[in-house]
LOBA-258182 format. One line per 2 residues: their letters; for each residue x negated, y negated, z negated of N, C-alpha, C. Coordinates in steps of 0.1 Angstrom, whole numbers. Layout:
<nodes>
A> X Y Z X Y Z X Y Z  ...
</nodes>
This chain:
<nodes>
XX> 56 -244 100 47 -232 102 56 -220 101  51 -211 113 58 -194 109 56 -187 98
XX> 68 -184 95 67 -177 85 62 -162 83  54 -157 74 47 -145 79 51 -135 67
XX> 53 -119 67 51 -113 58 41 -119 47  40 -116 33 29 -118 24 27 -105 16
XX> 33 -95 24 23 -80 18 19 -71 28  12 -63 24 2 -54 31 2 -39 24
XX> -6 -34 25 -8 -18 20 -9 -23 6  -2 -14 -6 -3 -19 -19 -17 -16 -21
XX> -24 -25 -30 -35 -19 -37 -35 -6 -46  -25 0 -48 -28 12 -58 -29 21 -46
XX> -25 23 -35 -24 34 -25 -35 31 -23  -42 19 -14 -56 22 -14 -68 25 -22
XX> -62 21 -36 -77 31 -43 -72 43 -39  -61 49 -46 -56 60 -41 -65 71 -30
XX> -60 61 -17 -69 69 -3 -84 64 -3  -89 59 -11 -105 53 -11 -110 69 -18
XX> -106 69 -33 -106 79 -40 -103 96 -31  -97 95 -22 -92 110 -14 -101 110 -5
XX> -106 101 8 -111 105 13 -124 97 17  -131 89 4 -144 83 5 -143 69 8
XX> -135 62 15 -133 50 21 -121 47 23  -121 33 24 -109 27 26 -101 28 46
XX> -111 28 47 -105 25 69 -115 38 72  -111 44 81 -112 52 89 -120 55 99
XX> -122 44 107 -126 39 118 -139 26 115  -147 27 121 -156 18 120 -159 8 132
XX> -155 16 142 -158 9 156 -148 16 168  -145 5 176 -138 10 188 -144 10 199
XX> -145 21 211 -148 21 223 -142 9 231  -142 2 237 -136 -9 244 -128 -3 254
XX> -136 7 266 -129 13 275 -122 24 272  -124 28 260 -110 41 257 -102 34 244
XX> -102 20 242 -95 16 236 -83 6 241  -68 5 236 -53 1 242 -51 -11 230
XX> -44 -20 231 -38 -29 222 -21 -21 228  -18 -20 219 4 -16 224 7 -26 213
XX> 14 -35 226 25 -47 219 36 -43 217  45 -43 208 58 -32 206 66 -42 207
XX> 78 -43 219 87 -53 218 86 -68 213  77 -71 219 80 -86 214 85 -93 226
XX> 100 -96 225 110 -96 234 119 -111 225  122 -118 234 130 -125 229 142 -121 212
XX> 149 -109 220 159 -102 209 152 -103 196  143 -99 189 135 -101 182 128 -113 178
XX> 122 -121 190 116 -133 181 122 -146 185  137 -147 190 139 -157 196 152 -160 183
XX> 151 -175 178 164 -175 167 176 -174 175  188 -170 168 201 -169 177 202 -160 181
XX> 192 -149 187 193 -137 193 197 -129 182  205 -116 185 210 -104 178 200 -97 166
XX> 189 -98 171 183 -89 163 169 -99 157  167 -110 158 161 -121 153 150 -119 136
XX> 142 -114 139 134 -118 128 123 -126 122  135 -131 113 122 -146 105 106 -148 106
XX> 100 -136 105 88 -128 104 83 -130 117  87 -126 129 83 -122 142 77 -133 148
XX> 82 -149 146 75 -154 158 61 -158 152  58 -155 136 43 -158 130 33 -149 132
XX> 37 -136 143 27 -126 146 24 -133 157  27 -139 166 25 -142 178 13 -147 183
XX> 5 -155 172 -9 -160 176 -19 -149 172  -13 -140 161 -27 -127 157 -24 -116 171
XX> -11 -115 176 -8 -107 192 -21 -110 202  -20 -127 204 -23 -131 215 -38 -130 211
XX> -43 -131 201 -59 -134 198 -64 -119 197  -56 -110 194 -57 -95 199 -62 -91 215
XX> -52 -98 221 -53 -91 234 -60 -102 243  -66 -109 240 -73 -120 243 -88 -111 242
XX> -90 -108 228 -106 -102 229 -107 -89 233  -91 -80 232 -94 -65 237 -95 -62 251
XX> -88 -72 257 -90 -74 273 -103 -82 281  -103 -89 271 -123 -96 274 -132 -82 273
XX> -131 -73 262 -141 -66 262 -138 -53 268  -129 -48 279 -126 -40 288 -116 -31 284
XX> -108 -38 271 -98 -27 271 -86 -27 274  -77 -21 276 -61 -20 289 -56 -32 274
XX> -44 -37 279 -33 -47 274 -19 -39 274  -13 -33 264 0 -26 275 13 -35 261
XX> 24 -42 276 36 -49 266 45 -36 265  53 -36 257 64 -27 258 74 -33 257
XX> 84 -33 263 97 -38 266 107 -27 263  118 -30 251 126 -20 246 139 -19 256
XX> 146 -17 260 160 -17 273 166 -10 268  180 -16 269 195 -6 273 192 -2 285
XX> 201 8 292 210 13 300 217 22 296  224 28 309 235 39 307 232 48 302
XX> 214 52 309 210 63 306 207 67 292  202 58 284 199 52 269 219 55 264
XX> 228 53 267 237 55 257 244 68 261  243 72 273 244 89 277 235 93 262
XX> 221 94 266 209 106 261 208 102 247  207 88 238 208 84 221 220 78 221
XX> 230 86 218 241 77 214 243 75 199  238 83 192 238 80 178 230 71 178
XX> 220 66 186 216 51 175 224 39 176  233 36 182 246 30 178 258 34 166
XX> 251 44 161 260 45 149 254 40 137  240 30 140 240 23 133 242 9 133
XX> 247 7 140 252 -11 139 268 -12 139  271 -20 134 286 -24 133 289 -28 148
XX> 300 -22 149 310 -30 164 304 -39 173  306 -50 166 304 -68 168 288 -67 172
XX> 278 -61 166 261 -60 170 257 -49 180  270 -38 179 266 -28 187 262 -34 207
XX> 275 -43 208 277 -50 218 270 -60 222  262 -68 211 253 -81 211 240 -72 213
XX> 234 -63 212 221 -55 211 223 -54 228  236 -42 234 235 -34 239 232 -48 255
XX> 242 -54 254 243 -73 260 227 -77 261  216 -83 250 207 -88 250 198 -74 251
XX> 197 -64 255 183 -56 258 186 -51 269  198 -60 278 201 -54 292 191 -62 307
XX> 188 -57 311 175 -64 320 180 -74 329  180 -85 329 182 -97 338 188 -107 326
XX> 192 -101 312 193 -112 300 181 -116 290  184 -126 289 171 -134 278 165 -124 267
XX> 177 -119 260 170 -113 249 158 -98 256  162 -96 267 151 -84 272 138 -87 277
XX> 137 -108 277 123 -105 283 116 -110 268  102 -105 275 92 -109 263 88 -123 262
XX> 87 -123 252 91 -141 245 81 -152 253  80 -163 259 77 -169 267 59 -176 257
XX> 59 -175 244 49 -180 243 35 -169 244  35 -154 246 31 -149 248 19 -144 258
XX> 3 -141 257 -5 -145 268 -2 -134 270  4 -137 286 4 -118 293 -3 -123 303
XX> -11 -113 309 -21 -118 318 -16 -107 333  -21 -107 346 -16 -97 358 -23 -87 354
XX> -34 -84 353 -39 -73 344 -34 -62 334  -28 -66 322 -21 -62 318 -7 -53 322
XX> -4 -43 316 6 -31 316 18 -38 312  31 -37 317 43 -42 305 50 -23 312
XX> 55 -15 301 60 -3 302 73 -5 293  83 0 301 93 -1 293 95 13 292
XX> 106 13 277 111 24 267 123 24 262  128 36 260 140 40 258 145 44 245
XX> 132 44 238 135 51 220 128 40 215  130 46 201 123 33 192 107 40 192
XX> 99 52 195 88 57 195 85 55 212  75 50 217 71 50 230 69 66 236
XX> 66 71 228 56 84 227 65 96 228  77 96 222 89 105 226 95 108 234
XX> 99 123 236 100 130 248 114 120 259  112 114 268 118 108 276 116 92 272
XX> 113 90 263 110 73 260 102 65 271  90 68 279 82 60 286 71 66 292
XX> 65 65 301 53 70 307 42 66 303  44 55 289 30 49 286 19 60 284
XX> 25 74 276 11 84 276 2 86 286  10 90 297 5 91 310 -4 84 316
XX> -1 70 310 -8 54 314 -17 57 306  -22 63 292 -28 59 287 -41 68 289
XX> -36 82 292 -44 97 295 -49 95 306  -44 84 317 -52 83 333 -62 72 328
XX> -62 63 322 -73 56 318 -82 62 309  -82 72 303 -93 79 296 -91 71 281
XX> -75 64 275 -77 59 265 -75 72 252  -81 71 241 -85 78 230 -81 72 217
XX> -82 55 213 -75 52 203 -66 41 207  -52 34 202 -41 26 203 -42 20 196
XX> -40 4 194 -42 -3 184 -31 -9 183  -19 -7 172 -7 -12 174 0 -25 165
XX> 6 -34 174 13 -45 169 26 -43 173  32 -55 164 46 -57 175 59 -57 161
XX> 69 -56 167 82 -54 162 90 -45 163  99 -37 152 96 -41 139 85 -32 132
XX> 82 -33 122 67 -28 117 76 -9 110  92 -13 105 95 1 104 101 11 110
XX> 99 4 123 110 10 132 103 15 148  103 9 154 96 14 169 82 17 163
XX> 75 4 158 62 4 154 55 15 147  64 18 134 61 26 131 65 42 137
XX> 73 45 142 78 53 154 64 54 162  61 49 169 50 48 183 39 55 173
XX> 35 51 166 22 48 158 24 63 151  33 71 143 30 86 140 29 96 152
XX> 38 90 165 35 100 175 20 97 180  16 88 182 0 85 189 -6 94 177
XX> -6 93 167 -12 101 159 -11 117 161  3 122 163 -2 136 164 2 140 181
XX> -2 133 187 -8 133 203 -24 133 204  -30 133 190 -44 129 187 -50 117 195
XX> -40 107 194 -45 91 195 -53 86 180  -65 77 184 -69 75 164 -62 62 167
XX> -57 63 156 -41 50 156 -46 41 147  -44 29 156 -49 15 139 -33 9 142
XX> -30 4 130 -17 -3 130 -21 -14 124  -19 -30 131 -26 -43 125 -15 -46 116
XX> -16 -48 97 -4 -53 95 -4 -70 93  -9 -77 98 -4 -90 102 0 -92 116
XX> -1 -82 122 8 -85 136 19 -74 140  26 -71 126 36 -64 128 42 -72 118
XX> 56 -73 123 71 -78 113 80 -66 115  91 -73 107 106 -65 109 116 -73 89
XX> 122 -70 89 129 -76 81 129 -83 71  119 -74 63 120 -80 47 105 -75 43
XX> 96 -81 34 84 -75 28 86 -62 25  97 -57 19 99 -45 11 97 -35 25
XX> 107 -38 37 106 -27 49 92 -27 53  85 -40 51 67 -37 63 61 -32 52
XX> 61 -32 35 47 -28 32 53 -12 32  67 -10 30 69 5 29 64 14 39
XX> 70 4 54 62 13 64 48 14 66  40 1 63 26 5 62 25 11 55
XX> 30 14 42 16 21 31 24 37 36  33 41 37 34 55 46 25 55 64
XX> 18 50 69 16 52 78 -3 51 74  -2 46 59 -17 45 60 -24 58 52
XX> -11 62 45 -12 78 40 -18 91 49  -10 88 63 -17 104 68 -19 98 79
XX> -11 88 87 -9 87 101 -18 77 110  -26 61 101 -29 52 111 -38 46 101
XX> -50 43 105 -57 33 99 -50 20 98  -47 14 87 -44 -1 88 -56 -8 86
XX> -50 -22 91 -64 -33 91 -56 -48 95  -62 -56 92 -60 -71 95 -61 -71 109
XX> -57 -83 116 -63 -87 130 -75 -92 129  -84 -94 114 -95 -99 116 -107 -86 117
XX> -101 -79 111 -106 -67 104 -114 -61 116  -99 -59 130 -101 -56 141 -114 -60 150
XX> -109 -77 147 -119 -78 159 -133 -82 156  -136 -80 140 -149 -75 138 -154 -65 140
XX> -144 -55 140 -152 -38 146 -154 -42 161  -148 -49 166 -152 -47 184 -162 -58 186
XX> -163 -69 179 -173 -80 183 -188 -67 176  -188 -61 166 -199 -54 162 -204 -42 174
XX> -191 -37 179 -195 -23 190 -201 -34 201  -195 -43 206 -195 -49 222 -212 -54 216
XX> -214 -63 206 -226 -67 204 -240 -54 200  -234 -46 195 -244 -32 197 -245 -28 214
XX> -235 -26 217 -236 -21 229 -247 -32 238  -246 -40 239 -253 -54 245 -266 -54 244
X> -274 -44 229 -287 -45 224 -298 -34 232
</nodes>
């Protein structure tokens, strides 16, 4: 069996935010048609063993992903993959983000997120449907200035909140997820379908993102608020 994170938002932060602002979640219900699921790189590099950037964590999101975008795209709302890439233009415009990897990984990253190699496509057990969006990005935030046209994708469909998964939960994920926020996207961040290294990196970035930036919630959590809107709606 995959192996999965075993923390989430600590409990002292959420009395915490229960106590600040009346409740625990934010959100009660999602519009279907102004609502996005964003897959954040789930790309081989990440969930494939052997690859460069490989996390233990990653390939156990893969069925809360697919059962995401399974019922968000039944009930009329966009699917968008995101696909992380090198190129030239990426080591021209951020070259400092290679001043964080040693030599030997700088070159395995730059190799596996290069488009026509394994590590750049999105992992094969994955339901992507023709329907669905795949947008690629250039930063670790989608939402930053030259990163992607996903906003643009998201502002022509009339979307209003982002519901975010993916890999890693401290890094793109969390990146995407404070800009949607002060783009005035209402931002949910699922933390069982976000990974990245170690329990210590996902609950830190959740419980900072559940502070000012993003409603967190389970994948179940989720698709009870939409089975309740789509079933209201229906009445």
């Amino acid at each position: 069996m995959a192996k999965m994170h075993q923390t989430g938002v600590s409990p002292a932060l959420i009395d915490f935010m229960k106590k600040r602002r009346g409740s625990v979640h934010i959100y009660d219900s999602f519009d279907p048609a102004k609502t996005a699921l964003i897959a954040v790189d789930m790309q081989n590099a990440w969930l494939m063993e052997g690859q460069p950037a490989y996390l233990e964590c990653g390939p156990g999101i893969i069925p809360n992903v697919n059962r995401l975008a399974d019922a968000l795209r039944g009930a009329g709302s966009m699917v968008v993959w995101l696909r992380n890439m090198h190129s030239e233009a990426k080591l021209d415009a951020w070259s400092n983000f290679f001043d964080f990897f040693g030599p030997n990984r700088r070159e395995r990253m730059v190799a596996a997120l290069t488009e026509g190699n394994l590590g750049s496509e999105l992992h094969a057990d994955l339901d992507i449907r023709p329907e669905d969006e795949i947008v690629e990005k250039m930063h670790y935030s989608a939402f930053t200035r030259g990163s992607s046209d996903l906003e643009d994708k998201l502002r022509a469909r009339g979307i209003d909140t982002v519901i975010i998964c993916g890999v890693a939960t401290n890094v793109c994920c969390e990146s995407s997820a404070r800009d949607a926020h002060m783009l005035n996207f209402r931002t949910v961040v699922v933390s069982d379908g976000n990974a990245t290294g170690s329990d210590l990196l996902h609950t830190g970035a959740l419980n900072g993102l559940f502070a000012m930036f993003a409603d967190v919630m389970t994948s179940e959590e989720v698709l009870v608020r939409l089975e309740t809107t789509v079933a209201h709606a229906a009445q």
